[in-house]
C-alpha positions in Angstrom: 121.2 100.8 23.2 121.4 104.1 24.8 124.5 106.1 24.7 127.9 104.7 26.4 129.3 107.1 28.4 133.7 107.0 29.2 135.1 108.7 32.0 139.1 108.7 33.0 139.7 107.0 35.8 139.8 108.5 39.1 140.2 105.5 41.9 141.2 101.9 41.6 138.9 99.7 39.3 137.6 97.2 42.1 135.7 93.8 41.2 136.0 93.5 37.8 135.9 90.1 35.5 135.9 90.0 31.6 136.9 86.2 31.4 140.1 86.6 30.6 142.5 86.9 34.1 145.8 88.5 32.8 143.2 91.5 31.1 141.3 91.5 34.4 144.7 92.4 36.3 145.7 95.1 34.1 142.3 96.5 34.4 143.2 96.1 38.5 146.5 98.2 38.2 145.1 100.5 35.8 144.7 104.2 38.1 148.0 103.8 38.9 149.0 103.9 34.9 146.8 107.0 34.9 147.6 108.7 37.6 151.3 108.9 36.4 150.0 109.5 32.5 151.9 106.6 31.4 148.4 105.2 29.6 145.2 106.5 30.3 142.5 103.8 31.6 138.9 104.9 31.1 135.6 103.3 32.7 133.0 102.3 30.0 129.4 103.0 31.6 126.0 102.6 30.8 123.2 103.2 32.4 125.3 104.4 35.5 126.4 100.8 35.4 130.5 100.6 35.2 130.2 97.8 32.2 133.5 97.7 30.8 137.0 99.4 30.7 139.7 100.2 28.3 143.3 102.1 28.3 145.4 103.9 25.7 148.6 104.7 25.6 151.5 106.6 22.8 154.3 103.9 21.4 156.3 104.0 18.8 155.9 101.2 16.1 159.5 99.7 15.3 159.3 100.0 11.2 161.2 96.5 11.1 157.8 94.8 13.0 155.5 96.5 10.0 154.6 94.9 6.9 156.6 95.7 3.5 153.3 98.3 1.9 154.4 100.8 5.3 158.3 99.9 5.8 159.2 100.5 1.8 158.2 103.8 2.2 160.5 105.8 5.4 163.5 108.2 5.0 166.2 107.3 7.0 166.5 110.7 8.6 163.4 110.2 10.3 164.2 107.4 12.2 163.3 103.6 12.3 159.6 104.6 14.7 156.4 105.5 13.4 154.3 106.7 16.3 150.9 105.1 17.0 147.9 105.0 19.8 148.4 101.9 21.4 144.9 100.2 23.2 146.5 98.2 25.9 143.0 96.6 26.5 139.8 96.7 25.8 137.8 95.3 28.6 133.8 93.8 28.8 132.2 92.7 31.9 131.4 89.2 30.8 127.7 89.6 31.5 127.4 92.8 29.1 129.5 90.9 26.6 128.0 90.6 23.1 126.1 93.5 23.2 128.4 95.6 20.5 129.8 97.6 23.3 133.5 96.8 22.7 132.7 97.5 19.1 131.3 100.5 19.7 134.1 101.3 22.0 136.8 100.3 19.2 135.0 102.6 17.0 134.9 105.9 19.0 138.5 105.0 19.6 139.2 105.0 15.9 137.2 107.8 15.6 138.9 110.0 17.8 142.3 109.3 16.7 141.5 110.0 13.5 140.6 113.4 14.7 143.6 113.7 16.3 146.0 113.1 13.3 144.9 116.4 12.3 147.1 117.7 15.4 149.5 115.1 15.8 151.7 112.7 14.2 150.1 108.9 14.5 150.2 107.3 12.0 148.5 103.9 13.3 146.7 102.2 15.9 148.0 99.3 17.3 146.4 96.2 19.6 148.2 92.5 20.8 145.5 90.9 20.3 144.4 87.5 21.8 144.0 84.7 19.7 140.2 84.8 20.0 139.6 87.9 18.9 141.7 88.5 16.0 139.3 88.0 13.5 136.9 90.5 15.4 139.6 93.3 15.2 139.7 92.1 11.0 136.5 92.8 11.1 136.8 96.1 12.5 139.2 97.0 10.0 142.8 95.9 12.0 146.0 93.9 9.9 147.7 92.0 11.1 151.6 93.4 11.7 154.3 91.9 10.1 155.9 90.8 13.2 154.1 89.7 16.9 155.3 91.7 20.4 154.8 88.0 22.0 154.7 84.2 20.8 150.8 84.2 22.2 149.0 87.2 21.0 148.7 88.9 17.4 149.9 92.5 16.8 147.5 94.2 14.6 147.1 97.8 13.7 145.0 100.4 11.6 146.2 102.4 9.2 145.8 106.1 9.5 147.7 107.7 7.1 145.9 110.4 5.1 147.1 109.9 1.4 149.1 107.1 1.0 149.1 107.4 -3.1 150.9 110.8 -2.3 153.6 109.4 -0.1 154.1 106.1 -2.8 154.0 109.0 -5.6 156.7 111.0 -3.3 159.2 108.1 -2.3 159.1 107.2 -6.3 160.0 110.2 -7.2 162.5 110.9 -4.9 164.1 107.3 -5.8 163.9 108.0 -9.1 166.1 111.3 -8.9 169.2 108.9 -7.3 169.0 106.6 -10.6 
């Protein structure tokens, strides 16, 4: 497969169906999340043909929802948020479906975040996930959180901190010096 190609936005999506009808709206109302930088939506295309779409947004990750390996390890002055890159949706025309290109699109996600932590503070990605496609994000390296947004989907998140032996060594330390 050639290269995928992902432009921002700049009109309404149009026709667009991934099979799943609450994505497909979001995908609909999408330019109107861009236009006032609340997320950014972005057009996946290949071969000049507009195969899928996805959006990103900033949101802070409530330390209560993570699992015990992250929440163990804060300092109270810093708040009860981590901040994260949030994909609000990742979205495959159902006949280009199965053809890696959400993978692919996962990964230069991942990717670019990672990049990004060298500027700014995230510390995870997160995803709600629908039910059948939580063991795809597994695959792609996502956990599952230690608490869901919704009693349907499956909050799941990467992990992007840099040197987590140093933090654990750090927060021991520190622990150790108020016994």
């Amino acid at each position: 497969m050639s290269e995928l190609e992902y432009v921002l936005l700049t009109s309404d999506a149009g026709n667009f169906d991934c099979g799943n009808p609450a994505i497909n709206k979001y995908v609909e109302t999408s330019y109107f999340a861009t236009l006032s930088q609340q997320c950014y939506a972005y057009k996946i295309v290949y071969k000049s043909y507009i195969v899928g779409y996805y959006m990103i947004t900033l949101r802070d990750v409530a330390l209560s929802d993570c699992t015990s390996d992250v929440s163990d390890y804060q300092m109270g002055e810093f708040g009860d948020y981590i901040p994260s890159l949030y994909i609000n949706y990742v979205a495959i025309g159902e006949k280009y479906q199965k053809h890696r290109i959400g993978t692919k699109t996962l990964e230069k996600i991942i990717y670019e975040t990672r990049q990004l932590t060298e500027v700014l503070p995230i510390r995870f990605i997160t995803i709600n996930a629908v039910p059948d496609k939580v063991e795809w994000y597994k695959k792609i390296g996502f956990n599952e959180m230690g608490r869901d947004i919704d009693s349907v989907n499956k909050y799941m998140f990467i992990d992007l901190i840099k040197n987590k032996q140093k933090l654990v060594d750090y927060c021991d330390e520190q622990l150790s010096c108020f016994m």
